[in-house]
C-alpha positions in Angstrom: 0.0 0.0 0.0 1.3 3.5 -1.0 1.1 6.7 1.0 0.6 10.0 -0.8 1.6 13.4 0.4 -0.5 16.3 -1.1 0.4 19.9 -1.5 -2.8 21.2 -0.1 -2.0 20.3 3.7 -4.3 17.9 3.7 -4.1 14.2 5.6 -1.9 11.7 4.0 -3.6 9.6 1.2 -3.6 5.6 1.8 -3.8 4.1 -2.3 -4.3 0.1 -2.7 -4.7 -1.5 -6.4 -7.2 -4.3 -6.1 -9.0 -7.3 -8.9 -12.0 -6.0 -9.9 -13.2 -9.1 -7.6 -11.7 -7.4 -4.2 -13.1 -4.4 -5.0 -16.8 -5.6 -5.9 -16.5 -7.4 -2.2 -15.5 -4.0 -0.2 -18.2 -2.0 -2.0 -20.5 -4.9 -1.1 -19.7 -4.9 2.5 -19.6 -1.0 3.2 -22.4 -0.6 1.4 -24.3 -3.6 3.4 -22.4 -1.5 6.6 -24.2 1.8 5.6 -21.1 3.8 4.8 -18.8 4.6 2.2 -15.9 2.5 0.9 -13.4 5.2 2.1 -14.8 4.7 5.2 -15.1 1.4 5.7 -11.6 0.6 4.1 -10.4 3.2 6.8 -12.6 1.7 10.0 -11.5 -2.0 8.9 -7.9 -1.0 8.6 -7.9 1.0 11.8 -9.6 -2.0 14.0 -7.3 -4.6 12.2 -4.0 -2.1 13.3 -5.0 -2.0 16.8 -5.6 -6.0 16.9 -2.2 -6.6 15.8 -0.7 -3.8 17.9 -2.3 -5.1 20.9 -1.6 -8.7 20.4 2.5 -7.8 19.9 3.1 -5.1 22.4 1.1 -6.5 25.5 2.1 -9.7 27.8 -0.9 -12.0 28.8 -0.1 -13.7 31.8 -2.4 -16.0 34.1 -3.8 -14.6 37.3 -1.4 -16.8 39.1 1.4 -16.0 36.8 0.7 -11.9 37.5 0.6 -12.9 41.1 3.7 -14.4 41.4 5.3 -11.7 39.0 4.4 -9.0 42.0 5.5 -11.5 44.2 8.7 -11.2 42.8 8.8 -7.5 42.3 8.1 -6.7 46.0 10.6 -8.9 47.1 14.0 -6.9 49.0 16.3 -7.0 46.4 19.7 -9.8 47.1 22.9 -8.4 46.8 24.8 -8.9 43.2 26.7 -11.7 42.7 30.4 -11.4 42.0 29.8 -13.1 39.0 27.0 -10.4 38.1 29.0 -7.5 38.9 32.3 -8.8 36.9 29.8 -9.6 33.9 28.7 -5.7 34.2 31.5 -4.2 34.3 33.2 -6.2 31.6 30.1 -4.8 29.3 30.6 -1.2 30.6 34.4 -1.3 29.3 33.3 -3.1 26.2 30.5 -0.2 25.4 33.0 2.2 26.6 35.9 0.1 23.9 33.5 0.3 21.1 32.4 4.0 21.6 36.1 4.7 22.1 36.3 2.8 18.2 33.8 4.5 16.8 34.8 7.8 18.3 38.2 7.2 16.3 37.2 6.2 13.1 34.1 9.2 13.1 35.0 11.8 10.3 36.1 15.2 11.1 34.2 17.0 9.0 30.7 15.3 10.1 29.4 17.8 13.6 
């Protein structure tokens, strides 16, 4: 699907080539929904966007999973192991090595 800017200031312009098929089933439906096929192409789209940007950005968890979660959280936090607190500060001076790199190897002329 291809997005087109107009000069006018106007919203952005969704454009989709269909068969003549598709497009005989869309008018069908919007017209059997009572509005337009602008706006049931737009509705549809919208609700179908929000279903799959629901379903990827949230975790679903079990009551009793969520319970133990906050279980967890509200737990005093242990003291790091010496194991944990090498393995950070060997990735602090490995982000601070490649930085270092990059820094050297940035061009001059680029602010």
């Amino acid at each position: 699907m291809k997005t087109q800017t107009n000069q006018a200031g106007k919203d952005p312009r969704l454009v989709a080539r269909v068969d003549t098929q598709t497009q005989q089933f869309i008018a069908q439906a919007a017209e059997l929904s009572g509005m337009t096929m602008s706006q049931f192409l737009i509705d549809s789209a919208r609700s179908k966007a929000e279903e799959v940007v629901d379903r990827i950005t949230r975790i679903r968890v079990s009551v009793e999973t969520g319970n133990r979660m906050l279980e967890i959280l509200d737990r005093k936090p242990r003291k790091p192991s010496s194991k944990l607190m090498q393995d950070a500060l060997d990735y602090k001076e490995s982000v601070n090595d490649t930085n270092a790199t990059n820094e050297a190897h940035a061009d001059p002329e680029t602010p």
